[in-house]
C-alpha positions as CSV (number, residue, x, y, z in Angstrom):
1,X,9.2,60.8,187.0
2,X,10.3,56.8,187.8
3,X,13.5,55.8,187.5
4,X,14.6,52.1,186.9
5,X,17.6,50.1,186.3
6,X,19.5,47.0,186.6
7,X,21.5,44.5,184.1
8,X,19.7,42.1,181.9
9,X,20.1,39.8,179.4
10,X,17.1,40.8,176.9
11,X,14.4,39.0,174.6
12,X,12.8,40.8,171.9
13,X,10.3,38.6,170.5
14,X,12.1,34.8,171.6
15,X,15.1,36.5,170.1
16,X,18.1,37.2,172.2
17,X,19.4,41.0,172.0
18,X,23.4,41.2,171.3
19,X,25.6,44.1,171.0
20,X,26.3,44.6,167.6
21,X,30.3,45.2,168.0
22,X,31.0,42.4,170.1
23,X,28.3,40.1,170.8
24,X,28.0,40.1,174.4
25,X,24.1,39.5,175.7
26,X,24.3,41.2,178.9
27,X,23.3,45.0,178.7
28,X,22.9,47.7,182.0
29,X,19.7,48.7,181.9
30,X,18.1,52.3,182.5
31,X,14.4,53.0,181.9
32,X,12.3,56.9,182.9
33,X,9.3,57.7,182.9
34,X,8.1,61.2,182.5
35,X,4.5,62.7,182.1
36,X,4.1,65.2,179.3
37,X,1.5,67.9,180.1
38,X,1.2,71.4,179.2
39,X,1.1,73.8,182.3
40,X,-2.3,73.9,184.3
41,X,-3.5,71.2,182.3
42,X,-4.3,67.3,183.2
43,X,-1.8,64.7,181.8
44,X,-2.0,63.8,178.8
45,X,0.8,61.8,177.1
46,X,3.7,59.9,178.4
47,X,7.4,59.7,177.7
48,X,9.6,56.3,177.9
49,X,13.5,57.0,177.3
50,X,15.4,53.6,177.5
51,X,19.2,53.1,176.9
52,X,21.0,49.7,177.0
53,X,25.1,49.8,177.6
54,X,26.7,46.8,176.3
55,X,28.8,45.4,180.1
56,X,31.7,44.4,177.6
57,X,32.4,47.0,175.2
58,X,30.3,49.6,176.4
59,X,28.2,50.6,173.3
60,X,24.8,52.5,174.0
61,X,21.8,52.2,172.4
62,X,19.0,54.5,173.0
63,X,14.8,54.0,172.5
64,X,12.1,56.8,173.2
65,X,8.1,55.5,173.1
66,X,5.5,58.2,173.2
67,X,2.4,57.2,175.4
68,X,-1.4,58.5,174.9
């Protein structure tokens, strides 16, 4: 398992990510990384859990991405 984190001010596609109740930019960052595999077995699939906390009003949002 990796761990990162930090604050950011993010870009989805040139277009600048905002917190939907206030409209701050700046969100604190957390990002893991966990291999999915079956006991005994090689691994086979990946996990990606992300959450963004708006600095200002503290509102989370939360992404998951499933890796082959």
């Amino acid at each position: 398992m990796v761990r990162r984190r930090g604050t950011y001010q993010i870009k989805i596609r040139d277009q600048q990510l905002v917190c939907l109740f206030c409209q701050h930019d700046e969100f604190l960052h957390r990002e893991v990384y966990m291999d999915l595999n079956p006991l005994e077995e090689p691994v086979t699939e990946q996990l990606t859990l992300q959450t963004f906390y708006c600095t200002s009003c503290g509102d989370i949002r939360m992404f998951q991405e499933k890796n082959r």
